[in-house]
N, C-alpha and C positions, 0 to 999 in steps of 0.2 A: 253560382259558378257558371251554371246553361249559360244566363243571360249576358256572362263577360265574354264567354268562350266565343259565344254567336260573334259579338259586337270586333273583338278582337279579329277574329276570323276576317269578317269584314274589313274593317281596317289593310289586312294582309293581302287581301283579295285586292282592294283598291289600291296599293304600293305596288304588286306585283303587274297589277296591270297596265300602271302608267311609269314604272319606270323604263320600261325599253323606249315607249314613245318619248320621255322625256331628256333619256340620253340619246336618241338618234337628232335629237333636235337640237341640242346641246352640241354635239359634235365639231358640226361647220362652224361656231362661232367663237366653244370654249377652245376647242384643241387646239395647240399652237403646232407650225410651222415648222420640220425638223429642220429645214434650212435655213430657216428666218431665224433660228436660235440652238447654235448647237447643241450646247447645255440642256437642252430638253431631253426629256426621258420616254421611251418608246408606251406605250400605249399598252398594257398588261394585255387588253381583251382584242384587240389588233394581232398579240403575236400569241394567241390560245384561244381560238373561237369557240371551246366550251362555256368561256365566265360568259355572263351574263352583267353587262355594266352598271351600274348605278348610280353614277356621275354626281358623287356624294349628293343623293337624294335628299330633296327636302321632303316627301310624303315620311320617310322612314326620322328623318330630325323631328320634326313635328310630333309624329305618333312616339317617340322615346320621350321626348315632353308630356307628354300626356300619360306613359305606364310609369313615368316618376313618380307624378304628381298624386296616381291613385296607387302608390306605393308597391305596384308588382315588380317594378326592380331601382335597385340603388343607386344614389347617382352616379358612383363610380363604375358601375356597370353600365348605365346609359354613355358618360366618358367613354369609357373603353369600345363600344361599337361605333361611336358618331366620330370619335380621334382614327380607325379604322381605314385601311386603302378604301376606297368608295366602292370597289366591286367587292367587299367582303362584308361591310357595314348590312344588306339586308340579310345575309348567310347569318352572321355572331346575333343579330336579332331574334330569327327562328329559333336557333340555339338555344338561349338564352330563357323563352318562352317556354319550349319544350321540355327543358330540365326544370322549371319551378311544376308543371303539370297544368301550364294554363291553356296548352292548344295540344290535341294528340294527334295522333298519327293520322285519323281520318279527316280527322279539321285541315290540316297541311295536304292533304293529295285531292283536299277540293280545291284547297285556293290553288296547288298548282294545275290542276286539270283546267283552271281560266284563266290562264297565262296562254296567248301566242306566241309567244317567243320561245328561244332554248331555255328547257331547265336550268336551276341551278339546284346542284348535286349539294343536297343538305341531309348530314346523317342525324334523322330524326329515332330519337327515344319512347318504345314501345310505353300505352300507357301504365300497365306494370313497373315498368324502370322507372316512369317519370314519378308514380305516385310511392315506390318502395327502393331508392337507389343500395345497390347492393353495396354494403359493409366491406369494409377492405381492414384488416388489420395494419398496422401501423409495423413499417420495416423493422425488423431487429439491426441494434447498431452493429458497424463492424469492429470497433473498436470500445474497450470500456475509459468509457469519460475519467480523465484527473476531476479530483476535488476541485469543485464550483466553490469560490467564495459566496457569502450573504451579500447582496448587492440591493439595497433598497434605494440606493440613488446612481442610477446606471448612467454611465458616460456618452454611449452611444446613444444618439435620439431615433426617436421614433421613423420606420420608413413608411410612407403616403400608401396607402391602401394594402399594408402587410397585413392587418389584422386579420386574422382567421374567422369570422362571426360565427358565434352559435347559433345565432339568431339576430332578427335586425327589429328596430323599434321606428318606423319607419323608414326613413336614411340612415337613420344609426346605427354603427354595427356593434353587436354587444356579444362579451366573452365573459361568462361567470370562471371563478377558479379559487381555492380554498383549499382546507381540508379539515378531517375531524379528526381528533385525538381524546383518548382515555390514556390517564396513565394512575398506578399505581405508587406510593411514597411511603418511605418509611425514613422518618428520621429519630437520630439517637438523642437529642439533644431539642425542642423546638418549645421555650416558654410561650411563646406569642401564640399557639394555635393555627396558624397561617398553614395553609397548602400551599406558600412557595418562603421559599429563603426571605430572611429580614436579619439585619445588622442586630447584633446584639444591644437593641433594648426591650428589657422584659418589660411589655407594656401590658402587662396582667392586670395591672392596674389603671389610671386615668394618669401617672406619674412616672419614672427613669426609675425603676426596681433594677435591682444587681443580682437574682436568687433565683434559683431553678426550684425552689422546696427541696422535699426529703431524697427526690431522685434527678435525674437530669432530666426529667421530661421529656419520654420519648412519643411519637405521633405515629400513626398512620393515618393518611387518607388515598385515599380515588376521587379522581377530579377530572372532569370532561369538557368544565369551561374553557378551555384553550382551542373549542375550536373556531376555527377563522372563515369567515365565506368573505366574497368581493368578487367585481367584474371590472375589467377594461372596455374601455370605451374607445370606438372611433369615429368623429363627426363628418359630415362631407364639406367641402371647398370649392369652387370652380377654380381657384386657381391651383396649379402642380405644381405652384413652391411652397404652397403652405398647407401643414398638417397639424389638424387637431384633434387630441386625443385626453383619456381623464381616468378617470378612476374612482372609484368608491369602495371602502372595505370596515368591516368590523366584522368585531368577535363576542364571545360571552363574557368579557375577562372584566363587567361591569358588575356596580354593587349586586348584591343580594335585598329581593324585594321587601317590603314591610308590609301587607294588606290580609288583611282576616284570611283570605283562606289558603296563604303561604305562610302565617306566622308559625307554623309548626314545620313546612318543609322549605323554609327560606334559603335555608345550607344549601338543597341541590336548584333554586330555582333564580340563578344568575341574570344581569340582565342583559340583551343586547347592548353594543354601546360602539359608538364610529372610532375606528382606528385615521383611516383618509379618507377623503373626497376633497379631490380638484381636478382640474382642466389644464391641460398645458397647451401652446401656439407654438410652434415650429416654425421658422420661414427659413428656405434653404436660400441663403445670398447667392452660391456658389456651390461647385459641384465639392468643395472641398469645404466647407463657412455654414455653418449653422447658429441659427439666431434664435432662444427660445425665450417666453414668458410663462411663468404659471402661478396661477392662485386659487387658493383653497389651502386645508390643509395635509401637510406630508411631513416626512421625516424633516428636521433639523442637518442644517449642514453642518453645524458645530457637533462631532461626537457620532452621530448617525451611519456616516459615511463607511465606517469600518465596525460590522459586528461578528460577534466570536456565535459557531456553529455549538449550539447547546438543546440537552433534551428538554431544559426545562427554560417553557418562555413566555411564562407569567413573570418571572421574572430573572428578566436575562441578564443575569451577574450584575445587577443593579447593586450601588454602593459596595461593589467589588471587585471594581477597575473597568467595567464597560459603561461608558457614559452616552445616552441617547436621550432620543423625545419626539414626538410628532407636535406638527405645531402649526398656528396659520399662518401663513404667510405669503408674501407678494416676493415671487424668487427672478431672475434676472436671468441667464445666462448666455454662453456660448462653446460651441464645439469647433475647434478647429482641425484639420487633418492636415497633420505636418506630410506624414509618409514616411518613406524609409522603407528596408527591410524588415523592419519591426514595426510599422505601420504605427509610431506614432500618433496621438492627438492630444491636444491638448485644450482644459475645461475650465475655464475662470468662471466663478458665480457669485451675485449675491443677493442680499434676497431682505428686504424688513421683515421682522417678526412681531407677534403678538411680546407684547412686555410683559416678564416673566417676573414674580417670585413665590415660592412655593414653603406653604407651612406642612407642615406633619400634624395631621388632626388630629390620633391622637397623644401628642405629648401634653394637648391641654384639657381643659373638661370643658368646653365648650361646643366638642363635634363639629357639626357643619359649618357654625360661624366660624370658627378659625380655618376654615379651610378659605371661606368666599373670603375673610377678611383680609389676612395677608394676600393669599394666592392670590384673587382676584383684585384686589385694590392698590397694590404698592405699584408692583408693576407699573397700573395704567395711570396710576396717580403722577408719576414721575413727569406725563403729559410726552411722551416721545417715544418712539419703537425701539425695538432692541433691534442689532445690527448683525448680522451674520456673514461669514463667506468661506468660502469653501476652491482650493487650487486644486485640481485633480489632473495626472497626466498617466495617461495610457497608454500600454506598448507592450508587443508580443514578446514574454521572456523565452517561452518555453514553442518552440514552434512543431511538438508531433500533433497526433492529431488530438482532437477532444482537450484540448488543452486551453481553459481561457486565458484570456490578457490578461495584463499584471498592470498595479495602480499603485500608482506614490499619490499620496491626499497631504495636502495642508489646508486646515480649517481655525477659523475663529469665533468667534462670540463677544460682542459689549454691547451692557445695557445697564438701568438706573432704578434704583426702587428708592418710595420718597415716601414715608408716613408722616399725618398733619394730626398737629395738635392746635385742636379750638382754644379761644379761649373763654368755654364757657366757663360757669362758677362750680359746675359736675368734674371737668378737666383742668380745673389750675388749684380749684379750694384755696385755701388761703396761703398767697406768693408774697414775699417783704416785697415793701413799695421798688426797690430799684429793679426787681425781676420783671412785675408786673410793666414798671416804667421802658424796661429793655424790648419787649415782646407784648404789647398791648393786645394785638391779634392775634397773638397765637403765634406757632413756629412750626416749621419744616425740617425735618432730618430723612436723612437718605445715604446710601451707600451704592458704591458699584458691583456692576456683574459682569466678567472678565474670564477668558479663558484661551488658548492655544491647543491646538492638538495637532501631533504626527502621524501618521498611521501609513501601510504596507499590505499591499494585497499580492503577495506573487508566487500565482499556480506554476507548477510544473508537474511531467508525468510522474514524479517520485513523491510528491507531497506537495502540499500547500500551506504556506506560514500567511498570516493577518496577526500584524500588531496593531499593536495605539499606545502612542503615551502622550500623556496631557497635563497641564498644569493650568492655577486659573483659582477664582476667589467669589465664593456663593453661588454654589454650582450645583446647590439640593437638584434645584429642576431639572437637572440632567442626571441625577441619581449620583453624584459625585459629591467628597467633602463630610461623606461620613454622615450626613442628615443635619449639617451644619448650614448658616445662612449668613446671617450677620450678627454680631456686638456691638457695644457701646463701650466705647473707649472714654473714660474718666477719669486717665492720666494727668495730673498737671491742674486739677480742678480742685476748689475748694468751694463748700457749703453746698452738695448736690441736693437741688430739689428735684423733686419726681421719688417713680418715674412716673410718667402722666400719659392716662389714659388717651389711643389715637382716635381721630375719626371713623377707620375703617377697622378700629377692634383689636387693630394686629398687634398689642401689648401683651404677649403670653408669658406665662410664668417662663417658657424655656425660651424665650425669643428674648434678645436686646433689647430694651426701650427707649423710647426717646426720655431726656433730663439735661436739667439745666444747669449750670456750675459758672461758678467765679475763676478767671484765670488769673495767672500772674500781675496782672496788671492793672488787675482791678474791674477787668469789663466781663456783663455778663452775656453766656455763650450758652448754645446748644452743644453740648458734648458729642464729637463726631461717633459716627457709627462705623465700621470697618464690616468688609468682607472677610469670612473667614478662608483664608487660603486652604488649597488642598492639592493634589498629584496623584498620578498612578497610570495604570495600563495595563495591558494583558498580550498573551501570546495566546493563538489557537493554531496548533499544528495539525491538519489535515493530512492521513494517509489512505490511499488509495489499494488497501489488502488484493480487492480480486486484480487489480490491472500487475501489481508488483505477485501473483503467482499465475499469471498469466491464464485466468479460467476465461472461459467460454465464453464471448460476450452475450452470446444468446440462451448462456444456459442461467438455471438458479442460481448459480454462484455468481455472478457477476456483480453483486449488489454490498459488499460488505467493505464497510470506512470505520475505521479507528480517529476518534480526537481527541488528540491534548492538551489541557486548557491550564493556562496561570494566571491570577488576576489580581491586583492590589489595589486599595484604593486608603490615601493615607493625607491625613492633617500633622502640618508641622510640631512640632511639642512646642516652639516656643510660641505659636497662637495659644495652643491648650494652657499652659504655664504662665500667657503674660497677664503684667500686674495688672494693669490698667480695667482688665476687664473684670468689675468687682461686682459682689454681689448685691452691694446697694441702686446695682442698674442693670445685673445680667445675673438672673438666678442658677440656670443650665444654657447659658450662651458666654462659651462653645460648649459641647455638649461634649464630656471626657471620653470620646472616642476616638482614639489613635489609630488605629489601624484595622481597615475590613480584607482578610484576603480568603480565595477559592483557589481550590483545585480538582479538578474534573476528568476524565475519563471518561467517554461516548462512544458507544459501538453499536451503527448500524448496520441492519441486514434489509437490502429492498428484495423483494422477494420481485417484485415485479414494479412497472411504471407507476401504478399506485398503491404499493401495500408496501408499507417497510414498520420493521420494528427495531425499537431504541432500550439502549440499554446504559446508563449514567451512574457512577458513580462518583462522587465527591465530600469533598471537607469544605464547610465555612466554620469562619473565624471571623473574632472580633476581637481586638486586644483593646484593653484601657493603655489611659496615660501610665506611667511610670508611676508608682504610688498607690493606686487604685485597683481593690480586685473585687471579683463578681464570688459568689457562693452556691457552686456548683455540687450539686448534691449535697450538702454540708460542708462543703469543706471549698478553702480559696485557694482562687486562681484567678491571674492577671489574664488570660486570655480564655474567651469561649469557643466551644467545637460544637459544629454538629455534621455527624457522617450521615449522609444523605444516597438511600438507595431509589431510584427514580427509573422505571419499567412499563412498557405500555405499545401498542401499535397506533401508526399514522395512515387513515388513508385519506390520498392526494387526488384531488380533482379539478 
């Protein structure tokens, strides 16, 4: 540090010395003529002969090149002094230096004691201050904030050197933020062992069990995997219309390890695992026109856009009327600002996606192969992306204070999953000659992936409501459709062979197969496979307790919200009921789940900016089709419950 402080110093010593000579020689030839142009602007240092000019100095551009490049300051800070009137550019420099602790008080009163010219008046920072800046606590608000909807895909783009940095990585400025959570659970009712909600199938087994045993199986745990770390990122630019900026985040909320010396405490030892990571491009067209690009992965436009405020988010009403997903993707968009009194904007986006479809690992006995097989292979086998977009328009409903904008969302989703059958002698065994004749090479079968969604974001000081209702056909991957995907339709077919084994595995007992059948007409055919349709949505009523009895914004009490939550998520009966789907080609496809719904209750207390504690209580449900019941303690019942107590502190960083 001597060695930079020296060299620096220096540096300052030779800028200070030749700038007066440099602008008194500048003068005669730079300064224009107030008569020769009216439009000229009078001469700062002309009518205040305290400044000291610096007739935008090239010793001080030069040396800002140079504390970049050896990363004592950012290039947005180097920007910000060299964009400067020219008589302040070597003032905001000293500045600049003295607050990181790279020149003190006695380094600055030598270089100015070698200046012949007038001072310039720079309030330098004793080295105490520069090496320990004193702590300022953060204002208390005046007002207590209306309910913040969840906004994981924000309208408003990023502004050019907002970001606050904790710290920089070079020129990068980086912001970690997160938080940890314990919580405590008690449920009345939970076959599956799981520490979060799961749709009623008792997977006790490797198969679709209907039976809780002799009691309803009740659980406790404590679980502390839900906590979340990530940082925001922002990159530098030389140009001031384009900003970029990224992200990266995960949580614990990954498997549980297998290795000798966790095999006994694998329960508590979860694995990190990436929630997002991407980069998004900004270019401001206009003062009103934002043009952005991002890739990596993030939330999903389809479903994402609108989620409901829950204590528990392992799993956030998943197959219970909230449909979401993180995903990668190459996303498109733009920000318009209409204006108004209600400041207006509006968000058109679209974006390719990774090709989705998603098996449930365990409904089969295969574990992880069934998961790469479908998941991983149908999707991308289809040979084309899945397609997403997302309409959002924004506008002030509520205009007191603390009050955010309110968002009407329309979003979609389409995409293709395509399983291939070889025709090796393993996958056809012995076809009558006209089959083999029909399909020499083997065959392809696939179905679509389709969906709509509405959704409502509109704060005001008395409360805040966020719906979604959606509708749409193989929509596991977004946790919608009851854990359903596709069938095979073998309506209208006669002499069905199969079902035969695919390339990528994805023939499960509970999944659709691909098989072959004779139609009407005598030709033979791949028996189509359908999407299983599904619907639903939820409401989350946000109330704002301390603003509606008007406590203290700065006292303890200011921190406490009630939510009310309703959530459905539901397959047609006549998917579940129709004929076509038989079992000499769909064993458990569709899977007799009609209906998953929740209901919740959520009361926090923030005690402070980061410590709050949550308190949830709700009912899941799982109803069979009509016909069908589960064996709940011993005894039937067409619909499953489990009351679900959920308790624990959050702190926010």
């Amino acid at each position: 540090m001597q060695k930079w402080t020296g060299w620096i110093c220096s540096a300052l010593l030779a800028v200070v010395s030749v700038a007066p000579l440099l602008a008194n020689a500048s003068d005669a030839k730079a300064t224009p003529d107030a008569s020769a142009n009216p439009t000229a602007q009078p001469d700062p240092a002309a009518a205040n002969p305290n400044i000291t000019p610096a007739a935008g100095n090239a010793n001080v551009t030069a040396l800002l090149g140079v504390l970049v490049m050896k990363g004592v300051l950012a290039p947005s800070e180097a920007n910000a002094i060299r964009n400067a009137a020219p008589e302040a550019e070597f003032r905001l420099l000293v500045e600049a230096l003295a607050r990181k602790g790279v020149v003190s008080a006695e380094d600055l009163s030598a270089a100015a004691a070698a200046q012949p010219a007038a001072p310039v008046e720079v309030p330098v920072a004793t080295p105490a201050q520069a090496a320990a800046p004193k702590e300022t606590k953060p204002p208390a608000p005046a007002v207590i904030a209306a309910v913040a909807p969840l906004r994981v895909l924000p309208v408003d783009p990023p502004v050019k050197d907002r970001l606050k940095a904790a710290f920089t990585m070079g020129p990068v400025k980086m912001t970690p933020y997160g938080f940890l959570k314990a919580t405590g659970v008690y449920d009345t009712s939970n076959p599956n062992g799981d520490d979060m909600p799961f749709p009623g199938l008792f997977l006790n087994n490797t198969a679709f069990a209907t039976t809780t045993g002799p009691t309803k199986d009740p659980n406790f745990h404590l679980k502390a995997r839900q906590a979340r770390i990530g940082a925001n990122f922002e990159f530098p630019d030389l140009s001031p219309k384009l900003t970029i900026t990224g992200r990266i985040e995960g949580d614990f909320e990954g498997n549980f390890t297998e290795v000798d010396n966790r095999d006994v405490s694998s329960i508590r030892s979860s694995q990190f695992s990436f929630r997002q990571a991407w980069v998004r491009l900004d270019y401001a067209g206009s003062e009103n026109t934002d043009i952005y690009f991002e890739g990596g992965q993030d939330w999903t436009l389809f479903g994402s856009s609108a989620l409901p405020n829950l204590l528990e988010t392992t799993a956030l009403g998943y197959w219970y009327g909230d449909i979401y997903e993180r995903s990668p993707q190459f996303q498109f968009g733009l920000v318009q600002k209409v204006g108004g009194s209600a400041n207006f904007k509006i968000a058109p986006t679209i974006a390719i996606m990774m090709p989705t479809s998603s098996q449930i690992e365990k409904l089969g006995s295969l574990g992880v192969t069934a998961q790469l097989a479908q998941a991983e292979r149908e999707g991308a086998d289809s040979g084309r992306p899945e397609l997403e977009g997302r309409l959002a328009l924004q506008f002030q409903l509520d205009k007191a204070a603390g009050v955010a904008p309110a968002q009407i969302i329309f979003s979609g989703v389409e995409g293709r999953r395509t399983s291939i059958v070889p025709n090796s002698s393993a996958a056809y065994g012995a076809l009558p000659a006209n089959y083999l004749a029909a399909f020499p090479n083997g065959f392809t079968a696939s179905s679509n992936i389709y969906g709509v969604q509405g959704a409502v974001q509109l704060p005001t000081r008395w409360f805040t409501l966020v719906a979604s209702a959606y509708r749409g056909g193989d929509l596991r991957f977004f946790f919608g459709g009851q854990v359903n995907s596709y069938a095979t339709d073998t309506s209208g077919l006669t002499n069905i062979q199969g079902p035969f084994p695919t390339l990528d595995g994805g023939c499960l007992a509970a999944a659709g197969c691909a098989v072959l059948g004779t139609n009407a007409s005598g030709q033979v055919v791949v028996a189509p496979q359908r999407a299983i349709r599904t619907f639903g949505g939820f409401v989350n009523l946000g109330l704002p307790l301390s603003r509606w009895f008007n406590a203290d914004p700065k006292g303890r009490n200011a921190g406490w919200q009630l939510y009310l939550h309703m959530g459905k998520d539901q397959v047609p009966k006549s998917d579940l009921n129709y004929a076509g789907y038989t079992a000499n080609a769909n064993i458990l496809a569709p899977l007799p789940l009609l209906m998953g719904k929740l209901t919740a209750a959520t009361l926090y207390y923030k005690a402070n900016p980061y410590v709050t504690f949550g308190l949830e209580e709700s009912i899941y449900a799982t109803r069979l089709k009509p016909g069908l019941t589960y064996t709940i303690a011993g005894k039937p019942s067409n619909e499953w419950q489990d009351l679900r107590t959920e308790f624990g502190p959050i702190f926010t960083f």
